[in-house]
TORKOL-4160 file (C-alpha; in steps of 0.2 Angstrom, whole numbers, padded with zeros to 4 digits, m for minus):
325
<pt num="1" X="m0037" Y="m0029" Z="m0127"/>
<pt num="2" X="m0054" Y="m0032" Z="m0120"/>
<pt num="3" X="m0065" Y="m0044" Z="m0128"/>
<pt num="4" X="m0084" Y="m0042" Z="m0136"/>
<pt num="5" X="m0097" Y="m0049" Z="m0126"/>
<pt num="6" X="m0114" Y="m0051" Z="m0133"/>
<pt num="7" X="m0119" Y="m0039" Z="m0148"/>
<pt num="8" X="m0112" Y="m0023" Z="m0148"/>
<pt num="9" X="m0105" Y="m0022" Z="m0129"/>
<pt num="10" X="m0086" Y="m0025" Z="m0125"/>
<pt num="11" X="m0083" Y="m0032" Z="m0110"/>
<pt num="12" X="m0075" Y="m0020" Z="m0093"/>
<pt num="13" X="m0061" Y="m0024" Z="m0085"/>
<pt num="14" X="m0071" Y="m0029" Z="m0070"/>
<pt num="15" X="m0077" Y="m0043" Z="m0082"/>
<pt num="16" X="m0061" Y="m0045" Z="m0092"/>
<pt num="17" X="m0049" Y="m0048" Z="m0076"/>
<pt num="18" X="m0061" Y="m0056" Z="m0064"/>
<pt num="19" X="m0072" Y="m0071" Z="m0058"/>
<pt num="20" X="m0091" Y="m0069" Z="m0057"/>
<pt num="21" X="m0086" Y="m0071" Z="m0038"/>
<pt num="22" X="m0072" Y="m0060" Z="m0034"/>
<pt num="23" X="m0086" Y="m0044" Z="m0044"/>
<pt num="24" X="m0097" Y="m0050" Z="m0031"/>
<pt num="25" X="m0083" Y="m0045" Z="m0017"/>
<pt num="26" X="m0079" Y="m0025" Z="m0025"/>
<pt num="27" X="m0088" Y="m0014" Z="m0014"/>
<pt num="28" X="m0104" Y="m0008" Z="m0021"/>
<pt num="29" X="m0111" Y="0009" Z="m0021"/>
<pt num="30" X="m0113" Y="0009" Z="m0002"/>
<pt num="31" X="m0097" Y="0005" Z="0001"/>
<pt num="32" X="m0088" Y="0017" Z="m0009"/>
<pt num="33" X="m0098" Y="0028" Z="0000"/>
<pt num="34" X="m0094" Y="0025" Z="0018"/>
<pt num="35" X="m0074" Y="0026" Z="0010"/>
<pt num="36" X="m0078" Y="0044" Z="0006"/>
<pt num="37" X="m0085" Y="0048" Z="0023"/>
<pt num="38" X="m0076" Y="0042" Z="0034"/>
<pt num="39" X="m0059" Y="0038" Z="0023"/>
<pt num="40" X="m0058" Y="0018" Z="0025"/>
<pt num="41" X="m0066" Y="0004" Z="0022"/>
<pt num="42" X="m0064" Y="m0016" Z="0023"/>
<pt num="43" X="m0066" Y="m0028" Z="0012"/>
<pt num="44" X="m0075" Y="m0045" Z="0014"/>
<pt num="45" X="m0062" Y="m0062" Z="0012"/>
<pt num="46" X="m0053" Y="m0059" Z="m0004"/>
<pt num="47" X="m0035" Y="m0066" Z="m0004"/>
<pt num="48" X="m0034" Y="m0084" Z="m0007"/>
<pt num="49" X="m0025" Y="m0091" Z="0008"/>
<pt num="50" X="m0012" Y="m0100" Z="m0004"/>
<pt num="51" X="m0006" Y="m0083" Z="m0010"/>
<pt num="52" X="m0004" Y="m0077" Z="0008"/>
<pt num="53" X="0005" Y="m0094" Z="0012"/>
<pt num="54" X="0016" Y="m0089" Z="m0002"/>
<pt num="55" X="0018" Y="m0070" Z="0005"/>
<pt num="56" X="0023" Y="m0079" Z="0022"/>
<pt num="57" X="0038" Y="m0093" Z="0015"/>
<pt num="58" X="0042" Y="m0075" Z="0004"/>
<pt num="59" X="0047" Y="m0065" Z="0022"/>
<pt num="60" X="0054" Y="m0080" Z="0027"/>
<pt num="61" X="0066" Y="m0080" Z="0012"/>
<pt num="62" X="0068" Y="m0060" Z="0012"/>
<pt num="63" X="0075" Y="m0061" Z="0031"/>
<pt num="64" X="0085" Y="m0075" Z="0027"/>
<pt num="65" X="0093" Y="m0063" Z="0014"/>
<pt num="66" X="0087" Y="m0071" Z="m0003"/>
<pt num="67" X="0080" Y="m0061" Z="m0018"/>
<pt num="68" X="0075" Y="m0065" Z="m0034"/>
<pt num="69" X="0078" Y="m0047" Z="m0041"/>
<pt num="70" X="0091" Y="m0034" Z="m0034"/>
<pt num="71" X="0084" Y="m0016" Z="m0034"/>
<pt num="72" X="0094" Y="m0006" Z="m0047"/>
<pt num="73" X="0098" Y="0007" Z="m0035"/>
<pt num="74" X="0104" Y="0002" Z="m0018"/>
<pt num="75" X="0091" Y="0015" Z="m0009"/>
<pt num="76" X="0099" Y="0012" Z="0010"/>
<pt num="77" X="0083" Y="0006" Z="0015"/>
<pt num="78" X="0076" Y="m0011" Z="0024"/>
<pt num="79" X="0079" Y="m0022" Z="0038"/>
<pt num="80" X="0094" Y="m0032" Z="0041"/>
<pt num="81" X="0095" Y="m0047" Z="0052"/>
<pt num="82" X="0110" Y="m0034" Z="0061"/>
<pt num="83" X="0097" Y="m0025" Z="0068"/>
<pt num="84" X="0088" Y="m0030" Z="0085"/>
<pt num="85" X="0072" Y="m0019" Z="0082"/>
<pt num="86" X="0057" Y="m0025" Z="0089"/>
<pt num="87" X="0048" Y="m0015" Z="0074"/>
<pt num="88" X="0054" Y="m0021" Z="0055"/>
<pt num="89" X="0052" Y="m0009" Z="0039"/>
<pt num="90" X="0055" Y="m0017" Z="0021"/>
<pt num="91" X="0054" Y="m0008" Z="0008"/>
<pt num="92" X="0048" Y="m0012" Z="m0010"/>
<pt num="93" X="0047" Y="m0031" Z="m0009"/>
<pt num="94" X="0037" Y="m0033" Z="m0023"/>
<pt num="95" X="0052" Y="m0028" Z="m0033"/>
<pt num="96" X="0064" Y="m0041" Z="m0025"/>
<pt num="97" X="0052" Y="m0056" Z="m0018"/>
<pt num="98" X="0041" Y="m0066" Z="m0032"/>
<pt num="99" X="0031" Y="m0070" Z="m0020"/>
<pt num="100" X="0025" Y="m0052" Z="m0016"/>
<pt num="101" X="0026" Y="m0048" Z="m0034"/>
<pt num="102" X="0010" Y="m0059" Z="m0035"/>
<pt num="103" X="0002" Y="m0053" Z="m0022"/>
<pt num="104" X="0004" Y="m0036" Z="m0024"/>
<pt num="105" X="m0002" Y="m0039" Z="m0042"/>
<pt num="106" X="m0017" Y="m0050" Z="m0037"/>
<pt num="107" X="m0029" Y="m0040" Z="m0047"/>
<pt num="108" X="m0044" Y="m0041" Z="m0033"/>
<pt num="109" X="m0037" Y="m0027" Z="m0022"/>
<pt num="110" X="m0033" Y="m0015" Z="m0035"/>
<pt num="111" X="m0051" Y="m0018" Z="m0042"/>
<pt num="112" X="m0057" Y="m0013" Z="m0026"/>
<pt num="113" X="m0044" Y="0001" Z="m0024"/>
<pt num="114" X="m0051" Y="0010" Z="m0041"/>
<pt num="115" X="m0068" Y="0009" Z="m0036"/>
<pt num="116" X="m0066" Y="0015" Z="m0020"/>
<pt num="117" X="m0056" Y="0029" Z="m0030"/>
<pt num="118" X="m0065" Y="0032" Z="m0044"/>
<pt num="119" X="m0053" Y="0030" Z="m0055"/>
<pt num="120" X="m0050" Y="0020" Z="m0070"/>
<pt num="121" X="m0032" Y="0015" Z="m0067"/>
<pt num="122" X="m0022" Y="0009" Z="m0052"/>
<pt num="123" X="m0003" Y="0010" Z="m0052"/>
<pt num="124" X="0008" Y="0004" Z="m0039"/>
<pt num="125" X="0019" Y="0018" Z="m0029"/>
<pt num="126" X="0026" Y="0009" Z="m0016"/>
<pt num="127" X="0024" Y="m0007" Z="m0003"/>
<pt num="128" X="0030" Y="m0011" Z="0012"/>
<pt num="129" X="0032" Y="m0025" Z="0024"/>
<pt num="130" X="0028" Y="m0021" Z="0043"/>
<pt num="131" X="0034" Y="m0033" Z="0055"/>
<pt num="132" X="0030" Y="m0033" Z="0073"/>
<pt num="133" X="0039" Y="m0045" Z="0087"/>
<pt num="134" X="0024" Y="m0050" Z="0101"/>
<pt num="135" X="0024" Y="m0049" Z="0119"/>
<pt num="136" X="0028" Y="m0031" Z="0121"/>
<pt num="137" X="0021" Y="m0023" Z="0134"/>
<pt num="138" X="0029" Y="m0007" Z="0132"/>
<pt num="139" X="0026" Y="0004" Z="0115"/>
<pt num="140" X="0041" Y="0000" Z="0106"/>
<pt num="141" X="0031" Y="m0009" Z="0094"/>
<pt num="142" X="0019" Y="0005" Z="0090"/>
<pt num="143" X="0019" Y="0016" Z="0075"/>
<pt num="144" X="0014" Y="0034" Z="0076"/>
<pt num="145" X="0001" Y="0044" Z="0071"/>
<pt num="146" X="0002" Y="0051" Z="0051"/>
<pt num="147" X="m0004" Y="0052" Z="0034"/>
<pt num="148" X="0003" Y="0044" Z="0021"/>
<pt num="149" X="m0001" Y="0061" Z="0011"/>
<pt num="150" X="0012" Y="0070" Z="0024"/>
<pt num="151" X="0027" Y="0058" Z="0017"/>
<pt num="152" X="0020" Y="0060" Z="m0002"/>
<pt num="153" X="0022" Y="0076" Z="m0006"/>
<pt num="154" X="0031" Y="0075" Z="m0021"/>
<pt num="155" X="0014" Y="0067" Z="m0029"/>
<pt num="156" X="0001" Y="0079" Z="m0038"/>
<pt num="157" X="m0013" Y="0071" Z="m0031"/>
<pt num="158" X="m0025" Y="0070" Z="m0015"/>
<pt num="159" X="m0036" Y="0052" Z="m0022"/>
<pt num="160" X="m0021" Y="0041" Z="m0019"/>
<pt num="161" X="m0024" Y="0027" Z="m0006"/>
<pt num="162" X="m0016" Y="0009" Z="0006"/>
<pt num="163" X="m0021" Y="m0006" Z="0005"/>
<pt num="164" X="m0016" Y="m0014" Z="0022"/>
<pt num="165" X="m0014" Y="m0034" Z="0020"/>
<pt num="166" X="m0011" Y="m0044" Z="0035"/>
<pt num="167" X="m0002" Y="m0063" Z="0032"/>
<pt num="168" X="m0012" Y="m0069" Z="0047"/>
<pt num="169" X="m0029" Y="m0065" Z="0060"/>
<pt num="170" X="m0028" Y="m0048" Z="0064"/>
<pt num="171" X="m0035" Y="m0045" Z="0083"/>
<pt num="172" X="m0034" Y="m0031" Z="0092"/>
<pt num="173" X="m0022" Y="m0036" Z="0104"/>
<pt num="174" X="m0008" Y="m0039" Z="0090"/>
<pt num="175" X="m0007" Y="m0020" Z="0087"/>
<pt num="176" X="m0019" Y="m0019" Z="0069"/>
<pt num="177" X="m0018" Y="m0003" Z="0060"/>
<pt num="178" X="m0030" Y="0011" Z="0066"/>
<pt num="179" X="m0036" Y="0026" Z="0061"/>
<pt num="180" X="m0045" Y="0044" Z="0066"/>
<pt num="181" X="m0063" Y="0040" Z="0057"/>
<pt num="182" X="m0066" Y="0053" Z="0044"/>
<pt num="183" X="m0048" Y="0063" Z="0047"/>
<pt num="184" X="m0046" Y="0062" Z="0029"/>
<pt num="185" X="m0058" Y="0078" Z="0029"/>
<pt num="186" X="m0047" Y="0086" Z="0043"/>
<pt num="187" X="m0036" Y="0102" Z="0039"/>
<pt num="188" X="m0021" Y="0098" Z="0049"/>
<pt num="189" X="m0015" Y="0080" Z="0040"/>
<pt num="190" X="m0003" Y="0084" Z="0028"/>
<pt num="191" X="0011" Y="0088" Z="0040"/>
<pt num="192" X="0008" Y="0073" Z="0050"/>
<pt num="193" X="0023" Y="0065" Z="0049"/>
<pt num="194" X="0026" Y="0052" Z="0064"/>
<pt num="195" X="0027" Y="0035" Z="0056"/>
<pt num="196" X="0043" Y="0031" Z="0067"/>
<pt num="197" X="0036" Y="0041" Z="0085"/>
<pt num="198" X="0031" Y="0026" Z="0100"/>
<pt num="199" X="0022" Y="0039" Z="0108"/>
<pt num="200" X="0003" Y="0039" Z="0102"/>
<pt num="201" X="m0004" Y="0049" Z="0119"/>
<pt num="202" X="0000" Y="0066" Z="0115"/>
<pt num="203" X="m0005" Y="0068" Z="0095"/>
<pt num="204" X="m0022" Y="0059" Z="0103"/>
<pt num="205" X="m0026" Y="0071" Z="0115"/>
<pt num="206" X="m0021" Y="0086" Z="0102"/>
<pt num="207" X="m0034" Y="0077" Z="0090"/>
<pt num="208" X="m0046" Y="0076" Z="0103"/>
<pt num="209" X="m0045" Y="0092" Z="0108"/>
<pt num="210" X="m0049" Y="0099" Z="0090"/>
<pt num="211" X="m0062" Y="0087" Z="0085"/>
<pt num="212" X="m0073" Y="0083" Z="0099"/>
<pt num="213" X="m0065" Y="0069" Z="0107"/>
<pt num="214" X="m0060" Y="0058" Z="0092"/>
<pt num="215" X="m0056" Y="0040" Z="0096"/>
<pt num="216" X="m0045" Y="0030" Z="0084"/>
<pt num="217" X="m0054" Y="0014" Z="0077"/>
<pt num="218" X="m0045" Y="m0001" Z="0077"/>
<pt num="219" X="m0045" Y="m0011" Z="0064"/>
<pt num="220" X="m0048" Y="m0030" Z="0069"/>
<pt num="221" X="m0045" Y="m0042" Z="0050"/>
<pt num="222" X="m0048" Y="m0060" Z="0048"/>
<pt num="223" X="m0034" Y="m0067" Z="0035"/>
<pt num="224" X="m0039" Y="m0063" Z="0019"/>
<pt num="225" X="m0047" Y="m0047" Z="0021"/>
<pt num="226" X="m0041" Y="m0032" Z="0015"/>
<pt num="227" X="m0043" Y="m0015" Z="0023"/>
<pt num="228" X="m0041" Y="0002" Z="0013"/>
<pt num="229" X="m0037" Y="0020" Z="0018"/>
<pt num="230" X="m0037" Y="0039" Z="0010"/>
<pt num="231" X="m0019" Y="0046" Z="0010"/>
<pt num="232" X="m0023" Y="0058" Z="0021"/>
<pt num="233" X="m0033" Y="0048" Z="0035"/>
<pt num="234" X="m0024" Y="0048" Z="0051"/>
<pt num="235" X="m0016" Y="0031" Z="0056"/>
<pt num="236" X="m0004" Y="0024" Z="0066"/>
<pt num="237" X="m0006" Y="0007" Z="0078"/>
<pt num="238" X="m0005" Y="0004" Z="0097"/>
<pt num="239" X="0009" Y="m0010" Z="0101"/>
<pt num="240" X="0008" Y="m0029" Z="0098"/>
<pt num="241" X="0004" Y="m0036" Z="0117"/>
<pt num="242" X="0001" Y="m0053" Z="0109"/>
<pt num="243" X="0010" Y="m0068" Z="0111"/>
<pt num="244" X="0011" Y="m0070" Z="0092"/>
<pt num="245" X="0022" Y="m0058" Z="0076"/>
<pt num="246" X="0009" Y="m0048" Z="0068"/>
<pt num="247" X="0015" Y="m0047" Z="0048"/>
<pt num="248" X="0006" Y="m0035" Z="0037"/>
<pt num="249" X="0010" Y="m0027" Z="0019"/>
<pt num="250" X="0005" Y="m0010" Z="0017"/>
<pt num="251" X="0004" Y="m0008" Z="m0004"/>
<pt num="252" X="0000" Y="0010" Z="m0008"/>
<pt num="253" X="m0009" Y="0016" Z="m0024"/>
<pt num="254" X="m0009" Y="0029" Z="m0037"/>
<pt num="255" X="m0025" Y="0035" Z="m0044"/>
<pt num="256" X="m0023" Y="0037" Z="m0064"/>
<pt num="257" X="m0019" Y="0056" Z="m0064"/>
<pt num="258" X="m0004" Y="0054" Z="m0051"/>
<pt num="259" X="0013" Y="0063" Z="m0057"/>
<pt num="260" X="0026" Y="0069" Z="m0050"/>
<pt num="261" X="0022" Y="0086" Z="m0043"/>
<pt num="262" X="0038" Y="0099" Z="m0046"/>
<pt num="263" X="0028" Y="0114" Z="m0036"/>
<pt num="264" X="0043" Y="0120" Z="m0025"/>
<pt num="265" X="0038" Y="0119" Z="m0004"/>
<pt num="266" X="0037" Y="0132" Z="0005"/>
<pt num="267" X="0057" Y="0131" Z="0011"/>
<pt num="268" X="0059" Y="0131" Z="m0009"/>
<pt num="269" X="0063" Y="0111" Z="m0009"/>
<pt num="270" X="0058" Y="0100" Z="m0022"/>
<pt num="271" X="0048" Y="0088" Z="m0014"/>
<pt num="272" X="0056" Y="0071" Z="m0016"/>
<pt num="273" X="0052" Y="0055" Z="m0013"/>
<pt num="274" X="0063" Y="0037" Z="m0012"/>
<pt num="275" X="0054" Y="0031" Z="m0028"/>
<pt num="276" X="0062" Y="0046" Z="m0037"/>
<pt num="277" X="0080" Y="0035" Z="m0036"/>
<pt num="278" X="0072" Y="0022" Z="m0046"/>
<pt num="279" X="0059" Y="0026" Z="m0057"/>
<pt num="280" X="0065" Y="0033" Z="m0076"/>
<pt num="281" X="0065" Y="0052" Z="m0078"/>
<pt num="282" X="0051" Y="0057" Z="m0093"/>
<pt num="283" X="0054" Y="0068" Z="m0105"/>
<pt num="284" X="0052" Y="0084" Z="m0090"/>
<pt num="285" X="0067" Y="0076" Z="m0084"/>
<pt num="286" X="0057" Y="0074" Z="m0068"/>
<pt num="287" X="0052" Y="0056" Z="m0060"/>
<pt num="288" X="0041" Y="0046" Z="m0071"/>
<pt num="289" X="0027" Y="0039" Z="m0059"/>
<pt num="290" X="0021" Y="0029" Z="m0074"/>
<pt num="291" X="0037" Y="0020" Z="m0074"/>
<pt num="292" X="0031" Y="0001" Z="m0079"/>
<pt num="293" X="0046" Y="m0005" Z="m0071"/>
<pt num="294" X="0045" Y="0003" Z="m0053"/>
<pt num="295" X="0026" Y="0010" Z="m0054"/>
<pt num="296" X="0018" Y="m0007" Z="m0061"/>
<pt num="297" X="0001" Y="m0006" Z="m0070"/>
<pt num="298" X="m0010" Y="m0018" Z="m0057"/>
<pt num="299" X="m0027" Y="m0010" Z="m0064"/>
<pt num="300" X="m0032" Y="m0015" Z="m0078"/>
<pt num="301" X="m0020" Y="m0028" Z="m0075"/>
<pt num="302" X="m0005" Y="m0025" Z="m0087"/>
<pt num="303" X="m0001" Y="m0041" Z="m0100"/>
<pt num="304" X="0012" Y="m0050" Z="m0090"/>
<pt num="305" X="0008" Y="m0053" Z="m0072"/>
<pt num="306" X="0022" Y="m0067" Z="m0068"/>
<pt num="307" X="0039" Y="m0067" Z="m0062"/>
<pt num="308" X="0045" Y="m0066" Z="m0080"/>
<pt num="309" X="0041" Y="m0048" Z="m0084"/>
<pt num="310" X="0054" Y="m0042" Z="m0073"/>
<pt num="311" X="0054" Y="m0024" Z="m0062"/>
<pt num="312" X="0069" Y="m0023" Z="m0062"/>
<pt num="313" X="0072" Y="m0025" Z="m0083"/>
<pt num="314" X="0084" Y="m0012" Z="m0084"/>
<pt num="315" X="0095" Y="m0021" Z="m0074"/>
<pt num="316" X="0092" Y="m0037" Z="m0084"/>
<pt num="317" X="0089" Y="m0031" Z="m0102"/>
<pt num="318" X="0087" Y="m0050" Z="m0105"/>
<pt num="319" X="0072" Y="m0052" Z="m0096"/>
<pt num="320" X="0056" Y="m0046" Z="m0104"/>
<pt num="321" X="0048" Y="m0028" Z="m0100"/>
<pt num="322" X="0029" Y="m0028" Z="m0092"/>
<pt num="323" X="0018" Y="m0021" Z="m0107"/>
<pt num="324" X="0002" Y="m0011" Z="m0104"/>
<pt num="325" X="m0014" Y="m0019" Z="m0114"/>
């Protein structure tokens, strides 16, 4: 619950969850509009370099093969140290790593992620760790040109956004994320499924083409900072000709009016997503994005935020359940 502060004003959740200093670091009115022009937007210093210490011995420990939690499906999905990909894809590691359990629940990005939203809740959906190998001079370490909103199709809404966390500097030389300023406004986005393509050229010069010669920005990030994007803002990132690994997690957010969206697609599919293997199914029988054990609460932070409060509870009925405030 939220406490009174002063005569007859309770205190927000800005003021509940957060130091005088970190309210000082949400993006203000200016900010939040330049998010809605152009669809991104980055944030000052934010992350305390401990918790991305943390995040970095927690990849060491995923790739070693340790988890703290299993998943309670076995979705297919993730690296293995089998594979010789120069690219690594892992999925939901805040659901098996305590270490990116606590970051993705550091309550400073979600606060800046409703804001930017305009929405009074943030819910997890899904995060990912991106992994690039340096030194390669060829595009193998490039990721194509999408949405996120291409590959969410079974979510009713159009508000939901990324944050994009890098565990080190960020230059442009180590491949950072990049985006087509202002495609979120685009009509063509939704289809724009190329996540795993290494050729960037030729979506380039069809965006070009239809939207007078449009040049990706390229993200640079100093350690600590956080960049955002709009689901449908076109992104993708050039190849990582460094001679250091660039490691980023991608956590993406649902907006409070996010549910799972039943309308049929045009080939008469339900749309689906991965999350729908492990979140609970509501009374609907259809996926429960809500689901406190999958879809954590991160704003207004729920009432446990540590290791104990378990995402993966049904698995462990001994371990305690995450409770909204």
């Amino acid at each position: 619950m939220f406490h009174w502060k002063g005569v007859g004003r309770m205190n927000t959740p800005e003021e509940e969850y957060l130091s005088a200093g970190q309210i000082a670091l949400l993006p203000d009115q200016e900010a939040i509009r330049f998010y809605r022009e152009h669809g991104w937007w980055v944030s000052p210093v934010c992350i305390e370099s401990d918790l991305l210490d943390d995040a970095c011995y927690g990849t060491e420990r995923y790739y070693a093969g340790e988890r703290d939690w299993p998943l309670m499906v076995n979705v297919g999905i993730g690296w293995t140290p089998a594979e010789q990909a120069r690219i690594r894809t892992s999925d939901y590691l805040s659901l098996q790593m305590e270490e990116f359990r606590r970051l993705v629940q550091h309550p400073i990005v979600p606060a800046m992620a409703a804001r930017l939203a305009g929405t009074s809740e943030i819910r997890l959906f899904h995060d990912q760790l991106l992994y690039k190998s340096p030194s390669d001079p060829a595009s193998t370490t490039a990721i194509g040109w999408h949405t996120d909103k291409s590959y969410w199709r079974s979510c009713t809404s159009v508000n939901m956004l990324t944050a994009w966390v890098p565990l080190q500097d960020c230059t442009a030389d180590m491949g950072p994320l990049a985006v087509f300023d202002g495609s979120h406004q685009w009509s063509h986005g939704d289809d724009l499924q190329n996540f795993g393509s290494r050729e960037l050229g030729p979506i380039e010069e069809r965006l070009r083409a239809a939207h007078g010669d449009a040049e990706p920005v390229v993200i640079e990030l100093r350690r600590g900072q956080v960049s955002f994007h709009h689901c449908r803002t076109i992104h993708g990132s050039r190849p990582n000709v460094s001679s250091n690994v660039r490691i980023a997690c991608a956590i993406h957010y649902q907006d409070a009016d996010n549910r799972f969206n039943a309308t049929r697609l045009p080939d008469g599919r339900t749309p689906t997503h991965i999350n729908d293997m492990l979140c609970r199914r509501g009374a609907d029988q259809w996926p429960d994005y809500a689901d406190p054990d999958v879809c954590l609460r991160l704003w207004p932070p729920t009432a446990a935020v540590d290791a104990a409060s378990s995402p993966v509870a049904r698995a462990n009925p001994s371990l305690p359940r995450a409770v909204n405030r």
